[in-house]
Structure formats: structure tokens, C-alpha cells
DODODO-321390 format. One line per field, with one value per atom (N, C-alpha, C, CB): residue number from 1; x, y, z. Coordinates in steps of 0.1 Angstrom, whole numbers. Glycine has a CB too. Example, Ala and Ser with C-alpha at 12.3 -4.5 7.8 and 13.67 -1.06 7.14 Angstrom:
residues 2
num = c(1	1	1	1	2	2	2	2)
u = c(132	123	132	113	128	137	129	141)
v = c(-57	-45	-33	-45	-22	-11	0	-6)
w = c(78	78	78	90	71	71	79	57)
This chain:
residues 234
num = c(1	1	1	1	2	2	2	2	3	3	3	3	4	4	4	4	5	5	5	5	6	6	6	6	7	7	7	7	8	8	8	8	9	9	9	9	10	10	10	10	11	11	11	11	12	12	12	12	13	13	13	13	14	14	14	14	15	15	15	15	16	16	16	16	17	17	17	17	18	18	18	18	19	19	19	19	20	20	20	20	21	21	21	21	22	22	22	22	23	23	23	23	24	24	24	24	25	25	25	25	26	26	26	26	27	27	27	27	28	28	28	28	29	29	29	29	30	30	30	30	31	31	31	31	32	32	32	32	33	33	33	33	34	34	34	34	35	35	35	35	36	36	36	36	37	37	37	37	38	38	38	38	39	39	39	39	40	40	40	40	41	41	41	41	42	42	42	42	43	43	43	43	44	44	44	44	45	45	45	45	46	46	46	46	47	47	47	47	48	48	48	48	49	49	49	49	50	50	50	50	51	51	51	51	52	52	52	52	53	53	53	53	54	54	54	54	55	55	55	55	56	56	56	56	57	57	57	57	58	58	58	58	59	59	59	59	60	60	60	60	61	61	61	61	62	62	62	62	63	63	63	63	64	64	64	64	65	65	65	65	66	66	66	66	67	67	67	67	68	68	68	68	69	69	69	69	70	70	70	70	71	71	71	71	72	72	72	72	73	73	73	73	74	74	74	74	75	75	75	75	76	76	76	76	77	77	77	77	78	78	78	78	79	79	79	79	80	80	80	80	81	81	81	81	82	82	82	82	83	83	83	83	84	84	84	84	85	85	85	85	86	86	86	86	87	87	87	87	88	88	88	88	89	89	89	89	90	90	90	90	91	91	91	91	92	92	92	92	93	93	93	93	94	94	94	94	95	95	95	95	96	96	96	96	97	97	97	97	98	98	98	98	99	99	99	99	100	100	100	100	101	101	101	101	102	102	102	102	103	103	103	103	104	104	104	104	105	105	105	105	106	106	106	106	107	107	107	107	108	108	108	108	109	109	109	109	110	110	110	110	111	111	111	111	112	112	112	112	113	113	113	113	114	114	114	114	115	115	115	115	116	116	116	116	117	117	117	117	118	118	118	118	119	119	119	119	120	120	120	120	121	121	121	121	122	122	122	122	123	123	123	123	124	124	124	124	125	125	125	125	126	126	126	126	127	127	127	127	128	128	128	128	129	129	129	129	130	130	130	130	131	131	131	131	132	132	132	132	133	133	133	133	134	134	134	134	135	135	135	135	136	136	136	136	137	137	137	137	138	138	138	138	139	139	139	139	140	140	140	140	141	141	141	141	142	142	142	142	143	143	143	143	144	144	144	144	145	145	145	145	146	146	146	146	147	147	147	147	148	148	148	148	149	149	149	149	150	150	150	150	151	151	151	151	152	152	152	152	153	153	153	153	154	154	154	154	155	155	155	155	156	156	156	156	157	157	157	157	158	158	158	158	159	159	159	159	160	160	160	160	161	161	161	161	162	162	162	162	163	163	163	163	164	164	164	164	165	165	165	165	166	166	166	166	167	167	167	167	168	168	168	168	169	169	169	169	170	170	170	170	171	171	171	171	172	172	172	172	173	173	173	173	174	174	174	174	175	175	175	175	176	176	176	176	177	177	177	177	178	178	178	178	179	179	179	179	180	180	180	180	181	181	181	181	182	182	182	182	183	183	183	183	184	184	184	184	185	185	185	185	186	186	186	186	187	187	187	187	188	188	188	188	189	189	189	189	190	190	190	190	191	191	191	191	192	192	192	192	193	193	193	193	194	194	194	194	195	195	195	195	196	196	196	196	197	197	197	197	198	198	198	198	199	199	199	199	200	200	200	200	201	201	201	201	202	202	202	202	203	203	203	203	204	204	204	204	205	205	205	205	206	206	206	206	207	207	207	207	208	208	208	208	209	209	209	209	210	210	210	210	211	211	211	211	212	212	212	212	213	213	213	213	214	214	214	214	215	215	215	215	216	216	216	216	217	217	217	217	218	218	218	218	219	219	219	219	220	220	220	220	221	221	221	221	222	222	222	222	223	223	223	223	224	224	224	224	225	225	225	225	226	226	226	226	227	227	227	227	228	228	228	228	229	229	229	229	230	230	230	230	231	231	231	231	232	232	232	232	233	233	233	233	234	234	234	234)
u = c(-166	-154	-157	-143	-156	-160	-142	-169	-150	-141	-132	-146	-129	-118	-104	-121	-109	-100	-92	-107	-105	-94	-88	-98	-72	-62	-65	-41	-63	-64	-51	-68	-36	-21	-20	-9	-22	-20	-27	-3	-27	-35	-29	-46	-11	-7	-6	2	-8	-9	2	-4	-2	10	11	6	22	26	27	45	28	32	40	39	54	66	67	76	54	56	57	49	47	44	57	33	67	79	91	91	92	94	88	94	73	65	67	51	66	68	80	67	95	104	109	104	98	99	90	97	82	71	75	53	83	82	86	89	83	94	99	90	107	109	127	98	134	147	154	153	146	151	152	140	158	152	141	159	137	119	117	109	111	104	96	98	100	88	85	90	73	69	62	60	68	62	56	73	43	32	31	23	35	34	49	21	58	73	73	97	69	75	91	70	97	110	119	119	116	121	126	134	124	127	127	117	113	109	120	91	130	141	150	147	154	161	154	169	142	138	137	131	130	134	148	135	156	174	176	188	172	174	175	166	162	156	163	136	165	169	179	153	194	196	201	199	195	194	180	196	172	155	154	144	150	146	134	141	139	131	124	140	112	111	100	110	99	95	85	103	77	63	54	50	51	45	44	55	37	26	38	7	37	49	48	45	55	54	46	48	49	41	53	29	48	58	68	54	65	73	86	62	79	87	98	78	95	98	111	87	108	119	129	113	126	136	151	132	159	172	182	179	176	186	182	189	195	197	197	208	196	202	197	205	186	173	163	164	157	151	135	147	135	123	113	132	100	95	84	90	76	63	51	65	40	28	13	29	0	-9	-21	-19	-16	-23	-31	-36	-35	-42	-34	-56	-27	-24	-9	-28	-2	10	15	9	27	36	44	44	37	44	37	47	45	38	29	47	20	12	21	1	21	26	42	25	45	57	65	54	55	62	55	62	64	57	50	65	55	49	43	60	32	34	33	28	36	39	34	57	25	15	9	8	24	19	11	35	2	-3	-9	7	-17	-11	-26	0	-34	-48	-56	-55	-55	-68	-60	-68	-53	-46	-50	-31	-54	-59	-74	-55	-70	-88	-93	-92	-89	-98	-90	-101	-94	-89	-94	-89	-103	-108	-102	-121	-100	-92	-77	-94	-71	-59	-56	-59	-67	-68	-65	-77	-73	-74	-62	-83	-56	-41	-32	-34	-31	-23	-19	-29	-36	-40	-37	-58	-36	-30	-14	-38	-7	9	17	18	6	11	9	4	23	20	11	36	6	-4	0	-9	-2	1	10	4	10	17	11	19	16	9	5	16	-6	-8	-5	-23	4	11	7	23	2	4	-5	-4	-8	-15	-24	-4	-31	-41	-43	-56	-54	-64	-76	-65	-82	-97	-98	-103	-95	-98	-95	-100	-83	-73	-77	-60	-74	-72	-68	-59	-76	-78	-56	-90	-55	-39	-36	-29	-23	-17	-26	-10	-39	-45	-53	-34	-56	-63	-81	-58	-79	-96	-101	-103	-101	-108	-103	-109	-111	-110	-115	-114	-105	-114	-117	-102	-128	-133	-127	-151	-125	-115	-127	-111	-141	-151	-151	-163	-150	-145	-133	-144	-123	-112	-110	-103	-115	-117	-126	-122	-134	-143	-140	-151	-132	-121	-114	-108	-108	-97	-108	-87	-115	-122	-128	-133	-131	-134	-123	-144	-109	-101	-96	-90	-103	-100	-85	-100	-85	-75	-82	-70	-76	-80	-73	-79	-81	-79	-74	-93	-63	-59	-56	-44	-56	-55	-61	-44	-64	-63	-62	-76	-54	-48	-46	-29	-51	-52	-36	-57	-40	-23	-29	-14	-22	-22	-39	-9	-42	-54	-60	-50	-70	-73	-73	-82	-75	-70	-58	-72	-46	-33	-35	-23	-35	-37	-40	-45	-56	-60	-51	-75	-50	-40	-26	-28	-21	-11	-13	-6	-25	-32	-28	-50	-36	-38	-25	-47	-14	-5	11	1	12	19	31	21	34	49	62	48	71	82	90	84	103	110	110	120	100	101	89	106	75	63	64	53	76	77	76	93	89	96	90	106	75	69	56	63	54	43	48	33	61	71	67	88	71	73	54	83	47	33	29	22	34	31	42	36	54	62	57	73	51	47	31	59	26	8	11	-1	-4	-7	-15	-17	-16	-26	-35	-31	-51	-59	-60	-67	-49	-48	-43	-43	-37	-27	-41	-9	-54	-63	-73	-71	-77	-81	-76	-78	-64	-55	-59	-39	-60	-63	-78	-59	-87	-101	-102	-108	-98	-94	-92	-77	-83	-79	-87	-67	-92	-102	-114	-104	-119	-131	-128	-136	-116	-108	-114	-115	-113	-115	-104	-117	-112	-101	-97	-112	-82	-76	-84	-63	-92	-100	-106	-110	-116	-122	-118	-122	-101	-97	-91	-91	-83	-86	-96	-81	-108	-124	-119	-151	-121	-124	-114	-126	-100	-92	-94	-79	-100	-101	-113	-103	-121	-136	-129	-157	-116	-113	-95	-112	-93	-80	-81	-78	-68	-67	-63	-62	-56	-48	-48	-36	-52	-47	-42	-59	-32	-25	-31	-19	-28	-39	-25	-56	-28	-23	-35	-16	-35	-40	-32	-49	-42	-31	-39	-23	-31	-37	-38	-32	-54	-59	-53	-72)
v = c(27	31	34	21	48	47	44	65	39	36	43	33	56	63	56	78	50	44	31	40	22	11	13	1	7	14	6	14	9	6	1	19	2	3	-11	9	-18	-33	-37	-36	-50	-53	-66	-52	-60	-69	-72	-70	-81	-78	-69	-95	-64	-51	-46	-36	-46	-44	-28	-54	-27	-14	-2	-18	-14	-8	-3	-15	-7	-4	8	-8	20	33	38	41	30	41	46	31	35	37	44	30	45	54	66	53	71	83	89	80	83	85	94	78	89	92	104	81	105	120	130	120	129	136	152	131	161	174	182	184	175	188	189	183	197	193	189	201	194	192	176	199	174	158	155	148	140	138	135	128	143	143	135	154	117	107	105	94	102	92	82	99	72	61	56	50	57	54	42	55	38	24	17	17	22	22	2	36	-3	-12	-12	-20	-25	-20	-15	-33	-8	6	1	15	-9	-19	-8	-32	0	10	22	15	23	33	34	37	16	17	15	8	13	12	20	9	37	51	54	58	49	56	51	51	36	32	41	24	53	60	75	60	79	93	87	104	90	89	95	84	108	121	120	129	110	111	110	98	127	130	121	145	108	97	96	86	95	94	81	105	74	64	66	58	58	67	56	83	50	40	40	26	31	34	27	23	33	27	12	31	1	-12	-18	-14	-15	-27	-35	-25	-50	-57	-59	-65	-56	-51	-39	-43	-28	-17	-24	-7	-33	-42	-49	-50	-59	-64	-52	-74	-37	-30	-33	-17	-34	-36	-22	-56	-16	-6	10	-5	17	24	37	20	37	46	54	43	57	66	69	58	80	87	78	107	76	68	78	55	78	85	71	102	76	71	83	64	75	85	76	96	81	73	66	87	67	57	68	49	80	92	103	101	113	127	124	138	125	129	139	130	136	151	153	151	161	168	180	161	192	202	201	214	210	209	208	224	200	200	196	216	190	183	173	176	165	155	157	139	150	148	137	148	125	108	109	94	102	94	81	97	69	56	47	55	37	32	20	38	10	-5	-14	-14	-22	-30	-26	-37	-14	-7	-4	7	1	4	-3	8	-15	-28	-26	-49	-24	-23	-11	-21	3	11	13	18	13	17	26	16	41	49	54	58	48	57	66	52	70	84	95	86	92	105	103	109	93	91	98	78	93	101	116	100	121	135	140	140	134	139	136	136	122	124	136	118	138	150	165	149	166	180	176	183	165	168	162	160	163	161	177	148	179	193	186	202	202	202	195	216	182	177	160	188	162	153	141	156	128	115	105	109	100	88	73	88	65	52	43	50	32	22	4	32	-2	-12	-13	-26	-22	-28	-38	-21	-46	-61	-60	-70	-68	-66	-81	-61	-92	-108	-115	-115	-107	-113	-119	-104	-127	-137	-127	-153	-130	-123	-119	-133	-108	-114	-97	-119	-101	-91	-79	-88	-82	-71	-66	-61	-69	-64	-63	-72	-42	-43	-42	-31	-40	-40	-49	-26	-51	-53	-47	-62	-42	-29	-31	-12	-28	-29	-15	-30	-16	-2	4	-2	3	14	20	11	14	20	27	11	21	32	42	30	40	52	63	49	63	68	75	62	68	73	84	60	79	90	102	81	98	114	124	112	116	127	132	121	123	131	140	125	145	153	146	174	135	127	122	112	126	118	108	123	95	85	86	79	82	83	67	93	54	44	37	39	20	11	-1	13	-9	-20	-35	-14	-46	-60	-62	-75	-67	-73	-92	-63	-94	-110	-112	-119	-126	-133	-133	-149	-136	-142	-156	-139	-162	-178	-179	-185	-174	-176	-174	-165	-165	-162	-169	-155	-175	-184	-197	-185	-199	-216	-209	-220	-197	-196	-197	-186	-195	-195	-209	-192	-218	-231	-243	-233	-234	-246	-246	-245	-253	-255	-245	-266	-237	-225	-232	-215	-233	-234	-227	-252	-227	-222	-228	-223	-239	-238	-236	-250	-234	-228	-217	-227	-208	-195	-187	-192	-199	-195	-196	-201	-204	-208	-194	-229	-192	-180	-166	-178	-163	-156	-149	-168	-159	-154	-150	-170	-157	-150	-133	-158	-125	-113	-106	-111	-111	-105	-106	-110	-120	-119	-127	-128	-130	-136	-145	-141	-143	-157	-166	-154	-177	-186	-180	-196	-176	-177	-159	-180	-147	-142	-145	-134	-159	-161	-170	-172	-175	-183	-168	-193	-158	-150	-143	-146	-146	-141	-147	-143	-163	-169	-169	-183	-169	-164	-151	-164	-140	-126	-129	-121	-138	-140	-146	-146	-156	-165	-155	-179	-150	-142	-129	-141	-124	-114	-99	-115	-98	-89	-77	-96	-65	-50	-51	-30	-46	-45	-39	-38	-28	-22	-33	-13	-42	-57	-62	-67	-68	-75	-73	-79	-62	-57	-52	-50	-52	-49	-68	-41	-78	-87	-95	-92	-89	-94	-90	-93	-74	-67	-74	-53	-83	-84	-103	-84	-105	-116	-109	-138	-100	-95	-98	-80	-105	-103	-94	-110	-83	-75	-65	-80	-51	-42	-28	-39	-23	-13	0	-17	9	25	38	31	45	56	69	54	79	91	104	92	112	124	135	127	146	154	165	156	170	180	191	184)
w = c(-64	-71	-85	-69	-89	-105	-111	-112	-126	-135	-141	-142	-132	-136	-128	-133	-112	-104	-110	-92	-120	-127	-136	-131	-133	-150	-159	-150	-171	-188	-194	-197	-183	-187	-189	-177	-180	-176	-163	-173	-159	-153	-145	-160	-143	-134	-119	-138	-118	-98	-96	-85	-85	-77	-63	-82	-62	-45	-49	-38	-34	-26	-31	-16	-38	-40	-51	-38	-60	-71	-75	-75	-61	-66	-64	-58	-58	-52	-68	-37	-75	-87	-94	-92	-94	-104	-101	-104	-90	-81	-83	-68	-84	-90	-101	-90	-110	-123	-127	-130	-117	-122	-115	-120	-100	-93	-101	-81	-96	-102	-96	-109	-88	-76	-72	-57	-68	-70	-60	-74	-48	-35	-35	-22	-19	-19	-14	-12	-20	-13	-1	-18	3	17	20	20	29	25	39	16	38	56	55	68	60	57	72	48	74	81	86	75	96	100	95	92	100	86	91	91	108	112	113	106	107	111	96	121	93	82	69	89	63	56	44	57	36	26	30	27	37	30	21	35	23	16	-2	22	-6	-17	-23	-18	-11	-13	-21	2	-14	-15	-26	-2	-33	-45	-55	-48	-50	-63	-59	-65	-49	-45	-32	-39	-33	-23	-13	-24	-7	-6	1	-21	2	4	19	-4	19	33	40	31	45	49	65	47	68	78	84	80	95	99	107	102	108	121	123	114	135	135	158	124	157	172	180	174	193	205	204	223	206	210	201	223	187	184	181	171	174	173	163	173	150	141	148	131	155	161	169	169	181	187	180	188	171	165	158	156	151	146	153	148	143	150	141	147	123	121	128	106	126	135	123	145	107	97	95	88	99	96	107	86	102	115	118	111	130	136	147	146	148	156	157	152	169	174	175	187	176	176	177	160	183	194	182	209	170	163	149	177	160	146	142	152	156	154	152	167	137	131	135	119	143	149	143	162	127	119	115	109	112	110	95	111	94	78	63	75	57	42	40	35	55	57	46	67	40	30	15	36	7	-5	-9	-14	0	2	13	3	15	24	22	33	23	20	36	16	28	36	37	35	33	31	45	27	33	46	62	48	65	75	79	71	69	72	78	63	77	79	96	68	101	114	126	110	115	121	126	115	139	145	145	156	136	135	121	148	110	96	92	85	93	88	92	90	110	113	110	128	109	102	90	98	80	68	64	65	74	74	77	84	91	91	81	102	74	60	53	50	49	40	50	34	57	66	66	86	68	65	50	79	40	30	21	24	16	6	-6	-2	-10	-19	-32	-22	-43	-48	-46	-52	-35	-30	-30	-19	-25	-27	-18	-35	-15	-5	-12	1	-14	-18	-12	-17	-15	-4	-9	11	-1	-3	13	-7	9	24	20	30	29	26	24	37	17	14	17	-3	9	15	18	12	32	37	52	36	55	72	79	75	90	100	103	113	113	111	121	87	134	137	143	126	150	153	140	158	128	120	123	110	124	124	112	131	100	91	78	88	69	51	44	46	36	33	15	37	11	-3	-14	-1	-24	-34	-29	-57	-34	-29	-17	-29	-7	7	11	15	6	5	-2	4	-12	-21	-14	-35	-2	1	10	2	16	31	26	38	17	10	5	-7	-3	-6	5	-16	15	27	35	36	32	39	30	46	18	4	2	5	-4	-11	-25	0	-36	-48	-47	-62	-50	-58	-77	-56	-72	-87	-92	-89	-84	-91	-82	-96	-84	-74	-83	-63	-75	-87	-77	-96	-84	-76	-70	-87	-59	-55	-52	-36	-44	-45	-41	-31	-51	-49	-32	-55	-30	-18	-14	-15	-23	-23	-21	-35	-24	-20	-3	-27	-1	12	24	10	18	26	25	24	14	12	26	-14	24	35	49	34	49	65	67	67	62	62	62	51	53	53	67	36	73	81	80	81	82	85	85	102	74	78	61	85	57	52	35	60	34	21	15	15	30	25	21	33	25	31	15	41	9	-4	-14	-8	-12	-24	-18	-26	-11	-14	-17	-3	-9	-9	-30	-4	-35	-49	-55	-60	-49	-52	-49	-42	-44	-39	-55	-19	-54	-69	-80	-71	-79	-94	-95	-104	-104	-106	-99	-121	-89	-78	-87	-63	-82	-89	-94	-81	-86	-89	-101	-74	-96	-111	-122	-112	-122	-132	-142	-127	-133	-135	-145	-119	-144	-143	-161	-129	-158	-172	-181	-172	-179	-191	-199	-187	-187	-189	-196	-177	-195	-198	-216	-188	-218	-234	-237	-239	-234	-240	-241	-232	-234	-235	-241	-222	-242	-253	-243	-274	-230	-223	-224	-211	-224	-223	-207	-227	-206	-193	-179	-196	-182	-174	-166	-180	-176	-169	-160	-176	-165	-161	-146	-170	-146	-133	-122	-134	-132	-118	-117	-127	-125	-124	-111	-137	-111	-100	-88	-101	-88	-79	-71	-83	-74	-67	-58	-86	-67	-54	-49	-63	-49	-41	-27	-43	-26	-11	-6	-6	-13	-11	-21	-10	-23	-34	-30	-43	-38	-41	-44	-50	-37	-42	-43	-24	-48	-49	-49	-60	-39	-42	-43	-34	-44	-45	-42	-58	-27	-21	-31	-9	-25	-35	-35	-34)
């Protein structure tokens, strides 16, 4: 991953959702946005869409029977299925596509990729997060490293325009490990919103050692359990 992928803005952990706000604000187009969110599960990212546009030509796409799909219970928005690679959409369909948590799940991303980049219009954006040092979990085939996805993305001609730490991997694992019930839930629950331990450990080293933000993000990125990417079709 070259050093054009790590930002210089800040260097706070970051979810998924974050791009949907950024995206918001640059978009230029007047119509409404045309989004697909990849793996939608049960469709939870429309309404975060509608926050920002509520008018956003939304759509949902994710494999027959999985379990997420399974549990869907709303009915407000358009839902399709499809066999894991070939998107049944015509070329340059959306402006998003939105793509949390979803890749380490897929068993063939490269050709995934490619179809992104064939039903995204030109300028358009790939959003999303995956895992790099996360527990095994849900069918997950891969962990994927920023250099590796960034790599995926450029052969499906996707620029990389960011890639940014999301929750530690030490959180992660401590969640594996600690017994499941409703007040574990609540205390890791708030780690993904805001600094997990081991970035919040990371921050303070950062000042003391008087590190530029670029650093400090390669430096979270190399223990992420989780990070955030944005590209954008060529």
C-alpha cells in the first residue's frame, strides 16, 4: 500500500458508516443516489442512506439463505439475491456501492471486484470496511491486509483513495474470549464507535513520541482488526 492510501486528516478509528456521510457531502449529482449495498444482510445501511438523501435510490443484494438474510424481518426497501460473484445489474447502475464487513466472507473477490467496477458508473465509489485481525467468525474465508485489498481493488481498476484503522485486534480477540451476554455486549458495543483500547494505547505513544498523523495511522493499521477503505471507479 503506498503512502498516498494513508490519510494525514486524522487518524481516528473508523467504521463503515463513516463514508456514507462523507459521500454525502461531495456527491454532485441531482438525481437521487443510486446505492447498493453488497451483502446488505438484513438492510439495516438504508436507513443511514435516507438520513443523508431521502429520496436514495436504495438497493440490497446479498446471497440466498444466508443467515443475516434469514433473520430480515423489514419489508421498506428493495431486496434481491445473487450466487456470490455475478451482480444482476446492468453496467454503471449505481453511484455506491457499500460494502461493510462482507469481503473476508467472499470466496472469490477478485471476481466480485470486477463486477463492482462493471455496475458502478464512472466516478462512482466502493465504501466499506473488512477484517484483517479478526477471529475466525460466520463462514469467514479470508483476512485481508490494506496491501492486499488495495491490490484486489486495483485489478478490478478500482482506485484506492483511503484506508483507515477501525477497531484494534485485541478488542476483538478479548470478545471472542469473554462469555456473551448483554452487558459484555454493551461494553464492546461502544469500542467500534469510538477508540478501542489498544488505539486509544497507540494515541498516547503517538504524543509522546510527537508522531505526524500519517504514522499513526500505518501504526494502527499493522494491529487493526478491522479497517475501513474507500475506492473510486476509474
Amino acid at each position: 500500500m503506498g503512502d498516498d492510501h494513508i490519510p494525514v486528516d486524522h487518524a481516528r478509528q473508523t467504521i463503515a458508516e463513516h463514508y456514507i456521510g462523507m459521500l454525502s457531502l461531495i456527491r454532485d449529482c441531482e438525481r437521487p443516489w443510486r446505492v447498493l449495498d453488497l451483502g446488505c444482510g438484513d438492510g439495516g445501511s438504508v436507513d443511514a442512506f435516507r438520513a443523508h438523501d431521502t429520496e436514495v435510490d436504495w438497493t440490497g443484494l446479498d446471497i440466498h439463505g444466508s443467515q443475516e438474510v434469514l433473520r430480515r424481518t423489514r419489508t421498506d426497501a428493495r431486496f434481491e439475491t445473487f450466487d456470490g460473484i455475478n451482480i444482476p445489474f446492468d453496467d454503471a447502475s449505481f453511484d455506491v456501492v457499500f460494502c461493510k464487513q462482507v469481503l473476508e466472507h467472499v470466496r472469490h473477490p477478485g471476481p466480485l471486484l470486477a463486477e463492482v467496477r462493471r455496475v458502478l458508473a464512472t466516478g462512482g465509489y466502493l465504501a466499506g470496511s473488512t477484517s484483517q485481525l479478526e477471529p475466525y467468525h460466520s463462514l469467514s474465508y479470508w483476512n485481508y491486509t490494506p496491501v492486499g485489498l488495495a491490490k484486489l481493488a486495483l485489478d478490478a481498476d478500482l482506485v484506492p483513495v483511503e484506508i483507515r484503522p477501525g477497531i484494534d485486534s485485541l478488542a476483538l480477540i478479548t470478545r471472542r474470549l469473554v462469555p456473551r451476554g448483554q452487558r459484555s455486549e454493551r461494553v464492546f458495543a461502544r469500542w467500534w464507535g469510538r477508540q478501542s483500547p489498544l488505539n486509544r494505547v497507540i494515541d498516547v505513544y503517538a504524543r509522546v513520541l510527537r508522531l505526524d498523523t500519517a504514522t499513526v495511522n500505518a501504526t494502527k493499521l499493522l494491529f487493526a482488526g478491522q479497517f475501513a477503505f474507500l475506492c473510486r471507479a476509474a
